[in-house]
C-alpha positions in Angstrom: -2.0 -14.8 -7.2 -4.8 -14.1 -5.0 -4.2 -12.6 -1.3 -7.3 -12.2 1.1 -6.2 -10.3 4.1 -8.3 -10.0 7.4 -8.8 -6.6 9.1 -9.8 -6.6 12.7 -13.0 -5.3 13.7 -14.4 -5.7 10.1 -16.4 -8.8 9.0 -15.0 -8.5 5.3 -12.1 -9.7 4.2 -10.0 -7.9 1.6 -9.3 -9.7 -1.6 -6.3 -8.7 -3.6 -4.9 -10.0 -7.0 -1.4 -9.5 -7.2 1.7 -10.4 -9.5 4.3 -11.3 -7.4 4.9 -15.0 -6.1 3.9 -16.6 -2.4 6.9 -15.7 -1.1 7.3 -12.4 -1.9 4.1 -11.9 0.0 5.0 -13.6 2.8 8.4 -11.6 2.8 6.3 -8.0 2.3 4.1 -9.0 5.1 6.7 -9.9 7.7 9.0 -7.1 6.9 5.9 -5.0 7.5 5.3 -6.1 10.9 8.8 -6.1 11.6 9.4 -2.4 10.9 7.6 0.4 13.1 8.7 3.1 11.0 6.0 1.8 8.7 2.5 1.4 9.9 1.1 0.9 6.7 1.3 -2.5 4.3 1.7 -1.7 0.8 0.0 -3.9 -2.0 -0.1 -3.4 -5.9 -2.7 -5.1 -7.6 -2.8 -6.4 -11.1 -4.2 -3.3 -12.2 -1.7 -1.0 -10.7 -3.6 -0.2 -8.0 -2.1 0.5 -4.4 -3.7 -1.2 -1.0 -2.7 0.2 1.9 -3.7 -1.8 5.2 -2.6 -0.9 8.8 -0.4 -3.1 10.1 -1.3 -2.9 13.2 -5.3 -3.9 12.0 -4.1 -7.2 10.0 -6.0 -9.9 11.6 -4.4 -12.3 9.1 -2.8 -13.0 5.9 -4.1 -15.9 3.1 -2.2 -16.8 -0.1 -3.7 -18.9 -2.7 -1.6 -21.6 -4.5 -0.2 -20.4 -7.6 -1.8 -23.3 -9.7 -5.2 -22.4 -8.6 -6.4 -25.2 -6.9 -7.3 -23.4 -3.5 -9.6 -21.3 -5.5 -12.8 -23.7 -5.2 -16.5 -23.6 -5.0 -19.2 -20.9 -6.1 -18.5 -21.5 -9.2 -14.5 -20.4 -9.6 -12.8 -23.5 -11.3 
């Protein structure tokens, strides 16, 4: 599954493929913002490597559809 995740002040967006479902996502990213104790949003990518993004920096959060379909255009089928 493919996450894109905005970071304020930066014109990029960061484009992670990860393992786990939609709403596993969706649950790490609210129990991120939800908690203080832990400034930092943890991601593992299908390669077993670790993203960490402030969570006081996330401009916003995108997950793709696990069939593929929202991944359209530039040549991606």
């Amino acid at each position: 599954m493919e996450v894109r995740i905005g970071v304020t002040y930066s014109a990029k967006e960061l484009t992670v493929e990860v393992d786990e479902g939609a709403d596993e996502i969706v649950a790490a990213v609210d129990a991120a913002l939800n908690d203080d104790s832990k400034p930092v949003m943890w991601l593992t990518d299908t390669k077993g490597r670790r993203v960490g993004i402030p969570t006081d920096k996330l401009a916003y959060v995108e997950v793709a559809d696990e069939d593929g379909s929202a991944r359209m255009g530039f040549g991606r089928r």
